[in-house]
C-alpha positions as CSV (number, residue, x, y, z in Angstrom):
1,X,-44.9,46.4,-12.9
2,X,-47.6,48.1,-11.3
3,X,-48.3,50.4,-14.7
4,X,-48.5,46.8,-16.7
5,X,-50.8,45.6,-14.2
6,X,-53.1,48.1,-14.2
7,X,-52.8,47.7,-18.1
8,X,-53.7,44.6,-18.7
9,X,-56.4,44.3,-16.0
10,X,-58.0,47.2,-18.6
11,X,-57.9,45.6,-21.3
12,X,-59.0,42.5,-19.7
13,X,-62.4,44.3,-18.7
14,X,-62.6,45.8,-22.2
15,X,-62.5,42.8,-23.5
16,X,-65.3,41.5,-21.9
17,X,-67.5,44.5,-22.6
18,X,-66.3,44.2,-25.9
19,X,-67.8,40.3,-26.3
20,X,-70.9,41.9,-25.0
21,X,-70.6,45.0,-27.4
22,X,-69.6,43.3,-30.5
23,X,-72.6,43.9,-32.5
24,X,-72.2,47.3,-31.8
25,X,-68.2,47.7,-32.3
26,X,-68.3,45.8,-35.6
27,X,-69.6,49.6,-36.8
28,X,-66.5,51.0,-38.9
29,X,-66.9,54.2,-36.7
30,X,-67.4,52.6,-33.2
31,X,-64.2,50.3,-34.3
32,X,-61.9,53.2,-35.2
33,X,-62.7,55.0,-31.7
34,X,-62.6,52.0,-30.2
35,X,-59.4,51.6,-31.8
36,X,-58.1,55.1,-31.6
37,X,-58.5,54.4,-27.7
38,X,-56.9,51.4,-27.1
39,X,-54.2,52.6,-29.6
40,X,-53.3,55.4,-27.3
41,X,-53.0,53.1,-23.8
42,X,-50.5,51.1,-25.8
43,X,-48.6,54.2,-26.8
44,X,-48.5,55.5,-22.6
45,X,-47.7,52.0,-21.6
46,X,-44.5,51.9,-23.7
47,X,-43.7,55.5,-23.6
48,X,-44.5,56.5,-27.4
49,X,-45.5,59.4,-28.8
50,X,-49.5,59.9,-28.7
51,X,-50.5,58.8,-31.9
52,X,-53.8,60.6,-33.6
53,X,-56.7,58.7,-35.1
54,X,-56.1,55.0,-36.2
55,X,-56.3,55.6,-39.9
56,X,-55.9,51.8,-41.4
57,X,-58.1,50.4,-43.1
58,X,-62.2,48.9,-42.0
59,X,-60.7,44.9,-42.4
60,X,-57.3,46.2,-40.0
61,X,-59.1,47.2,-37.8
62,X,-61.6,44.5,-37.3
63,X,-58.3,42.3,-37.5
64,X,-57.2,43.9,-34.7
65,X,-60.8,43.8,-32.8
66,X,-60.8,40.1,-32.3
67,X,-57.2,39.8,-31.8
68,X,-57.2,42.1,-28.9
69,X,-60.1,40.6,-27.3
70,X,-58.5,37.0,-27.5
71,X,-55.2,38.3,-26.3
72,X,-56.7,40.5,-23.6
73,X,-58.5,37.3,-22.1
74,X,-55.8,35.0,-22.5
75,X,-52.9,37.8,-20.8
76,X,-55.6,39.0,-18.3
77,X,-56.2,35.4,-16.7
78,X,-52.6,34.8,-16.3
79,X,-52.1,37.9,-14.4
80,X,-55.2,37.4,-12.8
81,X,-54.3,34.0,-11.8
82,X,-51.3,34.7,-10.7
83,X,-51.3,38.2,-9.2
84,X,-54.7,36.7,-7.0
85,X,-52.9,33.9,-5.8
86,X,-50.0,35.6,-4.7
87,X,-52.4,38.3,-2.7
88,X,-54.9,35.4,-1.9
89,X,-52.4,33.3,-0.5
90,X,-50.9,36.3,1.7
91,X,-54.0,36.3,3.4
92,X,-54.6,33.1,4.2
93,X,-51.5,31.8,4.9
94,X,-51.5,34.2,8.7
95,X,-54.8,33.5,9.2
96,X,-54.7,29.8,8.4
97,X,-56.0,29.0,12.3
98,X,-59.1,30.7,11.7
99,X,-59.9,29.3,8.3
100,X,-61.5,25.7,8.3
101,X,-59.5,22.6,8.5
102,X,-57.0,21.9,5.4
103,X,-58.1,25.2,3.8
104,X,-55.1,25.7,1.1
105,X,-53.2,28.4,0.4
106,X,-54.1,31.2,-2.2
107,X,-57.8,30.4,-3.8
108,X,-57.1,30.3,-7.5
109,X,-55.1,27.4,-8.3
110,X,-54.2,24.3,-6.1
111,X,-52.5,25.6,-3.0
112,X,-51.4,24.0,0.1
113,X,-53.3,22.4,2.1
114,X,-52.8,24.7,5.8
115,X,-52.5,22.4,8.7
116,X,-50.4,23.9,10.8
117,X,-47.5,27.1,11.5
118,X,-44.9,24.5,10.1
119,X,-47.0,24.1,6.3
120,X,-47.9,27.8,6.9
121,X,-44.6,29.5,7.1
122,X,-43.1,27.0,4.9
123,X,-44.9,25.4,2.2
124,X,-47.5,28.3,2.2
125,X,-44.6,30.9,2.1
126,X,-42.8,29.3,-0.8
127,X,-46.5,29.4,-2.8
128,X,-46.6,32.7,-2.2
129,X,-43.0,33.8,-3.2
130,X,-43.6,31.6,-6.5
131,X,-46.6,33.9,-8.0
132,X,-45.1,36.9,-6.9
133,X,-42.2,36.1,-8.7
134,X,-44.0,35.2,-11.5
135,X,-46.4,38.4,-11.5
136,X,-43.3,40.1,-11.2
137,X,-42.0,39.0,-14.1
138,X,-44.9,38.0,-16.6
139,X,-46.8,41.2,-15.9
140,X,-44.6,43.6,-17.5
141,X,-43.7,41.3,-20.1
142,X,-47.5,40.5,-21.1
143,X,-48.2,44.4,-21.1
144,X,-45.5,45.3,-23.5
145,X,-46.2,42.3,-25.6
146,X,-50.4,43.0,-26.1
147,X,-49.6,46.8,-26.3
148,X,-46.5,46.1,-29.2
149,X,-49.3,43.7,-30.9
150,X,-51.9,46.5,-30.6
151,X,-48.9,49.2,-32.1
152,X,-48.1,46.8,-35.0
153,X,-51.7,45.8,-36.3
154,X,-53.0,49.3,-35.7
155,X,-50.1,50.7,-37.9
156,X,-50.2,51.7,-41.3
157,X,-48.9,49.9,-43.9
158,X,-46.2,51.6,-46.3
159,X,-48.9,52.0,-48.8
160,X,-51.2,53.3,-46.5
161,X,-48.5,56.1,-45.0
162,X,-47.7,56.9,-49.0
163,X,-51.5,57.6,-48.9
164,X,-51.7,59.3,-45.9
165,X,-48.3,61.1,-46.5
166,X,-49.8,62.6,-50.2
167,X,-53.3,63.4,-48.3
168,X,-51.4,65.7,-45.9
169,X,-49.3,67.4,-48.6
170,X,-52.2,68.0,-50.1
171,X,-54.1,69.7,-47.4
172,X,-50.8,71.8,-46.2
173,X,-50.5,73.3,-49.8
174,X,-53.7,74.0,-50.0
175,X,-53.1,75.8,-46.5
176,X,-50.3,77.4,-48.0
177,X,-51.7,78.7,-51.3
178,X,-54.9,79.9,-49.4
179,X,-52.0,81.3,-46.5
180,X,-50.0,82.8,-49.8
181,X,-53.1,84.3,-51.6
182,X,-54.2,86.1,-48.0
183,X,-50.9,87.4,-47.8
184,X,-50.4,89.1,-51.1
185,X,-54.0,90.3,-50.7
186,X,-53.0,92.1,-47.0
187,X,-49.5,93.5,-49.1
188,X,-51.6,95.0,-51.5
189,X,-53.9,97.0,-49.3
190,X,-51.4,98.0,-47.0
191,X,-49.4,99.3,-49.9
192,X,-52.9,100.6,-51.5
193,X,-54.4,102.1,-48.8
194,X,-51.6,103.1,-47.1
195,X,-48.1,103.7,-48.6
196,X,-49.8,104.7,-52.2
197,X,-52.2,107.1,-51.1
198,X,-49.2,109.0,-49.3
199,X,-47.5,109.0,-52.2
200,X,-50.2,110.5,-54.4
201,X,-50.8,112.7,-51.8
202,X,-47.0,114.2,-51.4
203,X,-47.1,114.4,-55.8
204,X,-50.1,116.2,-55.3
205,X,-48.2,118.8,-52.6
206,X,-45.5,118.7,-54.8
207,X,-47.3,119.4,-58.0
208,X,-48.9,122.8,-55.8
209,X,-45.7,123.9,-55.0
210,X,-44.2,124.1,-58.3
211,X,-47.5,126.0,-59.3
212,X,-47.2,128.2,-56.1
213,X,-43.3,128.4,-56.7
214,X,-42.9,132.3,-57.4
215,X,-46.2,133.6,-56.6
216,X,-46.7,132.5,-52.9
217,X,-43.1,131.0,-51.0
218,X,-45.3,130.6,-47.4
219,X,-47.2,128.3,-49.6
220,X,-44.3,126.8,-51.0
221,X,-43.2,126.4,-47.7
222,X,-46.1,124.4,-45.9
223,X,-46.3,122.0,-49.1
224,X,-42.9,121.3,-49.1
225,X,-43.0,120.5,-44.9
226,X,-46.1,118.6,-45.2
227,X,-44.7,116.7,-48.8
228,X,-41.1,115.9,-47.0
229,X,-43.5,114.8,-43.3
230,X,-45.6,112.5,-46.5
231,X,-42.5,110.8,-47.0
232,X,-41.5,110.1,-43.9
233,X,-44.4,108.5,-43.0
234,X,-44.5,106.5,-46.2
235,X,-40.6,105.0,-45.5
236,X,-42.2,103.8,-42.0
237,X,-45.4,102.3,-43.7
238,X,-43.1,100.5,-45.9
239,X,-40.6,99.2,-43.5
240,X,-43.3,97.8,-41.4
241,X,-44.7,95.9,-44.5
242,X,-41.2,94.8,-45.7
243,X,-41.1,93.5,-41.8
244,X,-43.8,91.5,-42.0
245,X,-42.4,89.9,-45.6
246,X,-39.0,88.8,-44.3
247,X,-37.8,90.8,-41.1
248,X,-34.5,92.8,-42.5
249,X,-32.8,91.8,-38.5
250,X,-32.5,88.1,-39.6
251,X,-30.7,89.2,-42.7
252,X,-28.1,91.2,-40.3
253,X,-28.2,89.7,-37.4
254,X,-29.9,85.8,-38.1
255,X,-32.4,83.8,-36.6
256,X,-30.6,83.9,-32.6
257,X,-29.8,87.7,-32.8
258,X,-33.3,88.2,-34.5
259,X,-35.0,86.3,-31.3
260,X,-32.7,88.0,-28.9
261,X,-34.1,90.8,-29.9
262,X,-37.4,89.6,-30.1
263,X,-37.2,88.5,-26.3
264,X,-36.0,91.5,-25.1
265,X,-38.6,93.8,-27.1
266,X,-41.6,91.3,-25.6
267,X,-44.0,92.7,-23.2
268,X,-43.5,89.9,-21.0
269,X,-40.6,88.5,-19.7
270,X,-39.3,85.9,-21.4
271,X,-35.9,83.7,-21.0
272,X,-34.2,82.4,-24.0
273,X,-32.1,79.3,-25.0
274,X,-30.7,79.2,-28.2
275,X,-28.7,76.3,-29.0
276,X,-26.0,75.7,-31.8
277,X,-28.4,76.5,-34.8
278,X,-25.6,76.3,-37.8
279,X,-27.1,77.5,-41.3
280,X,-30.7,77.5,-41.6
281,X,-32.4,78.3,-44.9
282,X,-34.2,81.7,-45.1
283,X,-37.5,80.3,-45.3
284,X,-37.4,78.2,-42.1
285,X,-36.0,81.3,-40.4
286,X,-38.8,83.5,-41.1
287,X,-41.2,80.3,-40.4
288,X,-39.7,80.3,-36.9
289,X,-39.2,84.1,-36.6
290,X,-43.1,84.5,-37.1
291,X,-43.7,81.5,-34.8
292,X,-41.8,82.7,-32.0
293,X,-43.2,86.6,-32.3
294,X,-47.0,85.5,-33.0
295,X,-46.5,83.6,-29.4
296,X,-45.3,86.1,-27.4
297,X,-47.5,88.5,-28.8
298,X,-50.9,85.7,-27.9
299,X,-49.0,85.0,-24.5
300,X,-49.1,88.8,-23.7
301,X,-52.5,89.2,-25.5
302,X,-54.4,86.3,-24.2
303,X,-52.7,84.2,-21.6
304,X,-52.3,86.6,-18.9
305,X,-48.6,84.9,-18.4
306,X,-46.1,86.6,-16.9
307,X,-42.8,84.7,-18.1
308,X,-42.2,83.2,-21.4
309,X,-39.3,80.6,-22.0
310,X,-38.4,80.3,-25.6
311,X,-36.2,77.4,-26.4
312,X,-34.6,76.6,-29.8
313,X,-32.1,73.8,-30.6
314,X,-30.9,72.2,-33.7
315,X,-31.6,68.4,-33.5
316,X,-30.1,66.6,-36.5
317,X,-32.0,67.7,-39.9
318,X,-34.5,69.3,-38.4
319,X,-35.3,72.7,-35.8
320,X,-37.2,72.4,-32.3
321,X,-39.3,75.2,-31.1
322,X,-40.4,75.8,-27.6
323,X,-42.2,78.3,-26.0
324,X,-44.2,77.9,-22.6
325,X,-45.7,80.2,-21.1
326,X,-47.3,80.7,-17.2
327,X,-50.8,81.7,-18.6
328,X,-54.2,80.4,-17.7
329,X,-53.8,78.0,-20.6
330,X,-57.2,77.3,-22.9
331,X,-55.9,78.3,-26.2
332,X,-58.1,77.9,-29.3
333,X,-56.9,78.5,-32.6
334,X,-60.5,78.9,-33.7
335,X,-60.7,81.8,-31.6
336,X,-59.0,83.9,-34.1
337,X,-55.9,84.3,-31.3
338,X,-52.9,83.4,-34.6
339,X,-52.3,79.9,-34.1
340,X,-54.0,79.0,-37.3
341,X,-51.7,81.2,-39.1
342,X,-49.0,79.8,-37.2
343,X,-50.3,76.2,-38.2
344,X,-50.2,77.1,-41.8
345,X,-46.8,78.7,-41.7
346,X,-45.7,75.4,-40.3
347,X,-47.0,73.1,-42.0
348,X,-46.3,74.7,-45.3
349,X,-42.9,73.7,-44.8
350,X,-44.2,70.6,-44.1
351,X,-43.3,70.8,-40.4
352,X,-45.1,69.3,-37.3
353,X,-46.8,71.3,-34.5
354,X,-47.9,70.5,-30.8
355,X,-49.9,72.9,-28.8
356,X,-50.9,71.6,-25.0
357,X,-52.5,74.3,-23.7
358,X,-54.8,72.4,-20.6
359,X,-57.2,75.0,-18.5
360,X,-55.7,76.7,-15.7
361,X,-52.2,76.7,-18.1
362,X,-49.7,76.4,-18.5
363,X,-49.6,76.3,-22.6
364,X,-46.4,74.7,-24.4
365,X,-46.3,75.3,-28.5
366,X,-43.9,72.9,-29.9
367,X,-43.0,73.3,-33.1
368,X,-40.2,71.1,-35.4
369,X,-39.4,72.4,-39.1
370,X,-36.9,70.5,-41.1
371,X,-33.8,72.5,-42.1
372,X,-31.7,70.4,-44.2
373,X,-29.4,72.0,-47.0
């Protein structure tokens, strides 16, 4: 009751500085934040998820303006009127002797009229018991109802999620090619500068050797160390790069022995619980391979954490990520610390992500890819 009160005695003052604000909220920007706002108590009050941006059309949302302010009024007097003469008639029904003669009880609507401790604890006690009861039962139901009217006009439409739904595809392939084109370009110079000069350097030892083959063995010798020690190096090079394609452990092991191994390797300690995961395509796996890894490795890097927990469950269609960590919290992905790769990853698969990550810690990714056959 109390959360509803509080609610719609809000809403009952922003309505009233909106009356006085209304040539300034009628401003399609000033509506939408003043929309965005309001959108979010109603989401708290009735235990929603936090909804982003109201993203309905100019005419919605002015809809919406003078509804809520009409509703607001019309809950918040009730409330008011009854929640003040409940309170209002708890204080004057004990103090009746020292309040002038025929003073009723409560000061909002018609009370009593207070003569005596008979009418007092009587009359006056029955007034009081009636508007409790009442704010005990219309404030919670008010509060839900003006926060389910502000959900449903503040909605999209199904035409206007179609919209939104192709706007978002758009951006997150766009992420992904621009992701994808990165990629290949980081492949290609580790396997330019790296694994291909090696191997023109061990043709070149080679190529010496043959030439040195009967005139000079001690030659031979050293070339042929320093070719096989060339070749060694360019195996690891490569491995690293294949690792970073698609890690061979989830391919022998899959995704739970891959992050068991993961935890164990971390430089933190981190505690894992990995639920039922059944058969998960390949590219979800490496999505949520890379997730898991690129977090431990900022929570080690950047958080100062020490202990990780890493949960991962299959819920229906779709795979829940969790990692939280102990740090000092603060993350920004515009900080160049990999969460905007692992955005990309994520929502290339056209998965969500949730990163709340308040000063002083502690910093919880959440991430949910879809995993159906």
């Amino acid at each position: 009751m109390w959360r509803g009160l509080g609610y719609l005695l809000g809403s009952l003052f922003t309505a009233v500085v909106a009356l006085f604000a209304l040539p300034v909220l009628i401003v399609p920007m000033m509506a939408r934040a003043w929309a965005s706002w309001h959108r979010r108590r109603a989401d708290r009050l009735l235990l929603s998820p936090r909804s982003g941006p109201v993203r309905v059309g100019t005419w919605r949302v002015l809809g919406w303006l003078c509804t809520c302010i009409v509703t607001s009024l019309a809950f918040g007097l009730v409330v008011v009127v009854c929640a003040g003469n409940a309170v209002a008639t708890a204080v004057t029904v004990p103090l009746w002797w020292a309040l002038p003669a025929g003073t009723p009880a409560g000061g909002f609507a018609a009370g009593v009229p207070l003569s005596g401790w008979g009418t007092a604890l009587t009359l006056g006690t029955v007034q009081f018991l009636i508007f409790a009861a009442l704010t005990y039962w219309l404030v919670p139901l008010l509060a839900r109802l003006h926060a389910r009217i502000c959900v449903a006009l503040l909605s999209p439409s199904t035409a206007e999620r179609l919209a939104q739904r192709v706007e978002t595809l758009t951006e997150t392939r766009a992420g992904a090619m621009n992701a994808h084109g990165a990629e290949l370009r980081r492949i290609e110079r580790a396997l330019h500068d790296g694994t291909q000069a090696r191997l023109v350097a061990i043709a070149m030892r080679l190529g010496a050797a043959r030439e040195s083959l009967s005139e000079d063995p001690q030659t031979v010798d050293r070339l042929l160390r320093e070719a096989h020690e060339g070749a060694e190096e360019a195996m690891a090079e490569l491995r690293v790069v294949i690792r970073t394609i698609y890690p061979p452990i989830l391919a022998d092991r899959g995704l739970a022995g891959a992050l068991t191994s993961l935890g164990a390797r971390s430089a933190i300690d981190t505690t894992l619980d990995i639920g039922d995961l059944g058969a998960i395509p390949a590219a979800v796996e490496a999505v949520a391979y890379f997730t898991i890894a690129e977090t431990l490795t900022n929570a080690a890097k950047h958080s100062q954490a020490t202990r990780t927990a890493v949960r991962v469950a299959r819920v229906g269609d779709r795979l829940s990520i969790e990692v939280t960590d102990d740090g000092i919290g603060g993350a920004d992905e515009t900080l160049g610390t990999g969460i905007a790769g692992i955005r990309h990853r994520v929502l290339a698969l056209d998965g969500t992500i949730r990163i709340d990550s308040p000063t002083g810690g502690p910093t919880t990714i959440t991430v949910s890819l879809p995993c159906a056959s």
